[in-house]
N, C-alpha and C positions, 0 to 999 in steps of 0.2 A: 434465406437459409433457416432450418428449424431445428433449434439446438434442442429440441426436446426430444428430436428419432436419436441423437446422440448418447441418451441414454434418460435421459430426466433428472437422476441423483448425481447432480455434480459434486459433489463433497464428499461421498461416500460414507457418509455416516446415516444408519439408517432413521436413527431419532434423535433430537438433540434433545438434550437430559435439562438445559440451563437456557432458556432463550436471550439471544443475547445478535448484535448485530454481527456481520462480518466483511471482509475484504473479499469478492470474488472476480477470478479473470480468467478470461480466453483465451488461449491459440490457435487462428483460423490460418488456414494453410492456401493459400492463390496458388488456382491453376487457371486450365483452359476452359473447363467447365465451372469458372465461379471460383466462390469460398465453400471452403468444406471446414469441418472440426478436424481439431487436434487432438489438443488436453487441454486441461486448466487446473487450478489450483483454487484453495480457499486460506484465506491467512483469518484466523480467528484465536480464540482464547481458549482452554479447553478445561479451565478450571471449571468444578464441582460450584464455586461459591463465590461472591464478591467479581466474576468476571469481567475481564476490560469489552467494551463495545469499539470496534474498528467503523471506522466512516470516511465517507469523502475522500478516495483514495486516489492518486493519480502514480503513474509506470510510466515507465521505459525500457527499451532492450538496443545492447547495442549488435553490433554483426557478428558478434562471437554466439548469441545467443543468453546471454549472462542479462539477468532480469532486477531492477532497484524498484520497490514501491514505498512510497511517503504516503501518510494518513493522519485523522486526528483517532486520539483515542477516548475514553474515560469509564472510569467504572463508581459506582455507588460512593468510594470514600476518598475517591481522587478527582480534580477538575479536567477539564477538557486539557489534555497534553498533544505534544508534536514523535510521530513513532517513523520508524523507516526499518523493512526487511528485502534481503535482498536472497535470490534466488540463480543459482546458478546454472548455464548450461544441461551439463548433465542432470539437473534434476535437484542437487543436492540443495536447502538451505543453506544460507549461510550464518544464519541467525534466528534466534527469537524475533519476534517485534520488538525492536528497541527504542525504549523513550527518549529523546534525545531533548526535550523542553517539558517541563513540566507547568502543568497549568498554574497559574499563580491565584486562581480565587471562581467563582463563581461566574459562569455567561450567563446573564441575564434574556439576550433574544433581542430582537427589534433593530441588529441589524444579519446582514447575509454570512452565513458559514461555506465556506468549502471554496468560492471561487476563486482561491489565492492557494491551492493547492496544485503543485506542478513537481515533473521530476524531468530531467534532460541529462543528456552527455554532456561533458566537457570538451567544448569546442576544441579547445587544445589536445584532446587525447588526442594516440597518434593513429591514424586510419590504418596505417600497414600491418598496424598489430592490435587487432580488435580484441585479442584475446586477455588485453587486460584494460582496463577502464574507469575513467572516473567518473561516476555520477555528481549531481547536486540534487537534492529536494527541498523544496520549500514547503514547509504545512504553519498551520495557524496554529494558535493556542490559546486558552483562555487567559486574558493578563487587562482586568475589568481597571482601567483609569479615568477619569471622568469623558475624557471626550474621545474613545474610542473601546469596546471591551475586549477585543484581542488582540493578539501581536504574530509579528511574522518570523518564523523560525527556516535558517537555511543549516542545510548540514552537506557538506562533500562526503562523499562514501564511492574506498576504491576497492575493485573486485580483481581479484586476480586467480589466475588457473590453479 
């Protein structure tokens, strides 16, 4: 499939004023004929100055349609932190990006970012009623101790109609 006959400007912003990284996701729709597009979204920062950078971001949706994403963040005077936005069915946010860990010091590098970033349902939610739900997400964050430089952040986040 070629998401670029979709339109090319997924984010709908013509020029970005601040360069800065972001969160972006699909909705492809299965039929008979393949995958087609949907929409998508971008979760990014939209400040003028000092803007947070979104990375390594991992989603879920469950059958109501109601969408959780966990990421790491950081900007120029904050350390690498743990963020989670959630996105409802009908379209509407349900949140800013919200920090839910904040970095505790500086990543150094030298070892892997991002592969410990996950988001899932709550096994227990209850199927018959998809329309309300509990996520978990996991994201990393920087928390430099001698013999590891980050830590693992879980956070439950419940959506409801």
């Amino acid at each position: 499939m070629d998401l670029d006959s979709a339109g090319g400007n997924y984010d709908g912003i013509s020029s970005w004023t601040v360069i800065r990284s972001a969160v972006q996701w699909f909705k492809l729709q299965v039929g008979s004929g393949g995958l087609s597009y949907s929409t998508h979204g971008r979760i990014y920062d939209p400040a003028a100055s000092n803007s947070y950078w979104y990375y390594y971001p991992s989603l879920n949706v469950n059958a109501a349609g109601h969408l959780v994403a966990g990421f790491s963040g950081s900007r120029a005077t904050e350390y690498i932190g743990a963020f989670w936005v959630g996105r409802k069915a009908n379209g509407t946010w349900m949140n800013r990006p919200a920090l839910v860990q904040a970095g505790r010091g500086a990543y150094g590098g030298g070892e892997r970012w991002g592969d410990y970033s996950a988001a899932s349902m709550d096994p227990t939610t209850d199927p018959q009623n998809p329309n309300f739900g509990t996520f978990w997400t996991v994201q990393q964050y920087a928390d430099p101790v001698p013999e590891q430089p980050w830590g693992t952040w879980i956070t439950q986040v419940k959506v409801s109609p």
